[in-house]
C-alpha positions as CSV (number, residue, x, y, z in Angstrom):
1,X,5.7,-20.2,-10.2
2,X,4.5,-19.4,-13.7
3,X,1.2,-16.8,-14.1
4,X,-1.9,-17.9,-15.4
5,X,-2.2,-15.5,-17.9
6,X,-0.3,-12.2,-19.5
7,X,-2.4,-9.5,-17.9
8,X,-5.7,-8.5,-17.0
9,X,-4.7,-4.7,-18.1
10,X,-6.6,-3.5,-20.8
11,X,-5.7,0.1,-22.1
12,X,-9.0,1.0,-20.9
13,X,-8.1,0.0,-17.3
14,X,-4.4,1.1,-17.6
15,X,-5.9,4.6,-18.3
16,X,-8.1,4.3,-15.5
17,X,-5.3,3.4,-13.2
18,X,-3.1,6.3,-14.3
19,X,-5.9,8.6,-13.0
20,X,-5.8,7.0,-10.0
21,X,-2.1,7.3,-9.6
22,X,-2.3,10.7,-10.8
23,X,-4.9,11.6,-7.8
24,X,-3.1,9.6,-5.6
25,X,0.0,11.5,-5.9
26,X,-1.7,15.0,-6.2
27,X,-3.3,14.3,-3.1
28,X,-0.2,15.8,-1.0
29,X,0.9,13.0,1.1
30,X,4.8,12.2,1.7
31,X,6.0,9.6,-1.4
32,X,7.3,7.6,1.2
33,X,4.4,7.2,3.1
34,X,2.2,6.2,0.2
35,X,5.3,3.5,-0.5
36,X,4.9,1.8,3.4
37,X,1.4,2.0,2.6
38,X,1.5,0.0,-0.3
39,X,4.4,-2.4,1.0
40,X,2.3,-3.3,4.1
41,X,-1.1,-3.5,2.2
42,X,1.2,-6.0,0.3
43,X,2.1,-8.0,3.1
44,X,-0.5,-8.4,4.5
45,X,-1.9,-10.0,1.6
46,X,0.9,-11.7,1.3
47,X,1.2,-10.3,-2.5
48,X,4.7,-11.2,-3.4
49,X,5.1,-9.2,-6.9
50,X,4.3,-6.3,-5.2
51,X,6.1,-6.6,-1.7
52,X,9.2,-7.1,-4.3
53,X,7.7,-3.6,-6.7
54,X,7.0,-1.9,-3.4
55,X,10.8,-1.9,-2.3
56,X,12.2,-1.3,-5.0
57,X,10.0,1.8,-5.7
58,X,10.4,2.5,-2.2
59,X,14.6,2.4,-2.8
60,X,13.9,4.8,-5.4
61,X,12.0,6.9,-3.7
62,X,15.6,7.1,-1.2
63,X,13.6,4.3,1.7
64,X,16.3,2.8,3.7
65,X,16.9,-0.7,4.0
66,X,16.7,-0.6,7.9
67,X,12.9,1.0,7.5
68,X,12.3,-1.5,4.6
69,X,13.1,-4.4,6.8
70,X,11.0,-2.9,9.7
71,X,7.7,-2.6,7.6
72,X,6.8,-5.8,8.5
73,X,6.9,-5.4,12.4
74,X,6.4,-1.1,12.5
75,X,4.9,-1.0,16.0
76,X,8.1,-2.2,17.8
77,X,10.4,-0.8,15.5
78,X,12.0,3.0,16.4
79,X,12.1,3.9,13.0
80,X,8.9,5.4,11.9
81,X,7.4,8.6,12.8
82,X,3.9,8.9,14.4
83,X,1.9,10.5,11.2
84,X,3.9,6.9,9.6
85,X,2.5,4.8,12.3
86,X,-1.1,6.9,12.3
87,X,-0.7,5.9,8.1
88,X,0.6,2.2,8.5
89,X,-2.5,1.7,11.2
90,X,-4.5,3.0,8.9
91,X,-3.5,0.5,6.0
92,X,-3.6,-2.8,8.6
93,X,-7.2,-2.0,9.3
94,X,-8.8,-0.9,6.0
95,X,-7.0,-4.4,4.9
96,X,-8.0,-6.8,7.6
97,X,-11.7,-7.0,6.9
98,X,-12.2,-10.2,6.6
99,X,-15.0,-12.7,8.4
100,X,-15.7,-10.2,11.5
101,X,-12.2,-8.1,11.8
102,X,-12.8,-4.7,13.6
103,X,-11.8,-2.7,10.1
104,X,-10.9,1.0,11.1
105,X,-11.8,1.8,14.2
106,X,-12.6,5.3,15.5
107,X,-9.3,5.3,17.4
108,X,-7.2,4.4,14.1
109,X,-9.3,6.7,12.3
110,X,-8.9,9.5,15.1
111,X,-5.5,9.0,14.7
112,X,-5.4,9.4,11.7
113,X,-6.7,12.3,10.9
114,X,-4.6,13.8,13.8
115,X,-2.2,13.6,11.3
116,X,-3.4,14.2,7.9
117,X,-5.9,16.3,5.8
118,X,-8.6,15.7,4.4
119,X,-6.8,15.6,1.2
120,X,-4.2,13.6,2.2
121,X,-6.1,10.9,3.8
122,X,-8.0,10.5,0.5
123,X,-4.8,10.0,-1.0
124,X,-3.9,7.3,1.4
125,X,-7.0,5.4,1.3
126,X,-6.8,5.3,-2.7
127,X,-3.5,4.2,-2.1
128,X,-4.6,1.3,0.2
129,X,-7.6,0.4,-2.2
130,X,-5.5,0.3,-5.2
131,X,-2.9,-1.7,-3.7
132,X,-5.7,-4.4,-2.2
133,X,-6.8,-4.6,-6.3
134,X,-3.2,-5.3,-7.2
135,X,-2.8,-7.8,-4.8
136,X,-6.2,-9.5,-5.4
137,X,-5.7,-9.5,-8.8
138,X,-1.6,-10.9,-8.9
139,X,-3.2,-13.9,-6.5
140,X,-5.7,-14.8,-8.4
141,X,-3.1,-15.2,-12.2
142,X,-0.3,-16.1,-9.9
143,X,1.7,-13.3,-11.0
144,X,5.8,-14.1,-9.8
145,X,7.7,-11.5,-7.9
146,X,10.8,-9.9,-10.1
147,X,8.8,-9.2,-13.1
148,X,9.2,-5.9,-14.0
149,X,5.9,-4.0,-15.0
C-alpha cells in the first residue's frame, strides 16, 4: 500500500501536537499506560501505522511482548492491573461511538476515576483523542505501517 500524500503536518500543527504531547505527558499518568491506550485506540480503528509505532514505543518504554500480544483481548488476559483495565475501558468506550454505541458509561467512568486523578484522567483522554486524530487521519492518506515518523 502506497500513501496518498507526504503529510498532512504542517509546522503549525506539529507545534500544536508537541503541546499536546507535552500536556499529555505532564499529566502524571504511567508511560505505559498512555502506550496501551494508544495501542488499543489503534486497534480498534484498525490504524495499522500506529498499532506498528505503538509497540515499538511501547518496547521502548520496557512493555513486554506477552502484554503487547494481550492488548488486543485485555479482559481475559491475567496480565494487566485494574487502574490498566479501568484505563483500557476507558479507551474502548470514548472510541466506539459510532451510530448508537453506549460511549463511556457511568460505570466505565466510575471506574475510572477510582483509579486516577483528575489530572491524570485528562492526560488519558488527550491521549485517546489524539490517538483517534492519528488514526483518522493515516486512514484517510493510507499511510503504511513501518514508516518511521
Amino acid at each position: 500500500m502506497e500513501a496518498r500524500m507526504k503529510s498532512v503536518a504542517t509546522p503549525d500543527l506539529i507545534t500544536g501536537i508537541q503541546h499536546l504531547q507535552k500536556a499529555i505527558h505532564a499529566g502524571g499518568v504511567d508511560p505505559l499506560v498512555l502506550e496501551l491506550v494508544h495501542l488499543r485506540a489503534s486497534q480498534v480503528n484498525g490504524c495499522s501505522p500506529c498499532v506498528f509505532a505503538g509497540v515499538a514505543s511501547a518496547k521502548k518504554h520496557g512493555e513486554t511482548d506477552e502484554r503487547l500480544h494481550s492488548v488486543v483481548a485485555w479482559r481475559e488476559a491475567p496480565f494487566f492491573s485494574e487502574a490498566e483495565r479501568a484505563a483500557l475501558a476507558l479507551t474502548e468506550a470514548a472510541t466506539r461511538i459510532q451510530d448508537g454505541a453506549p460511549g463511556v458509561t457511568d460505570e466505565i467512568w466510575d471506574d475510572a476515576t477510582a483509579h486516577f486523578d483528575q489530572s491524570e484522567l485528562s492526560a488519558i483522554i488527550l491521549n485517546i483523542a489524539l490517538t483517534n486524530f492519528f488514526n483518522r487521519i493515516n486512514h484517510t492518506i493510507r499511510e503504511p505501517a513501518g514508516k518511521a515518523w
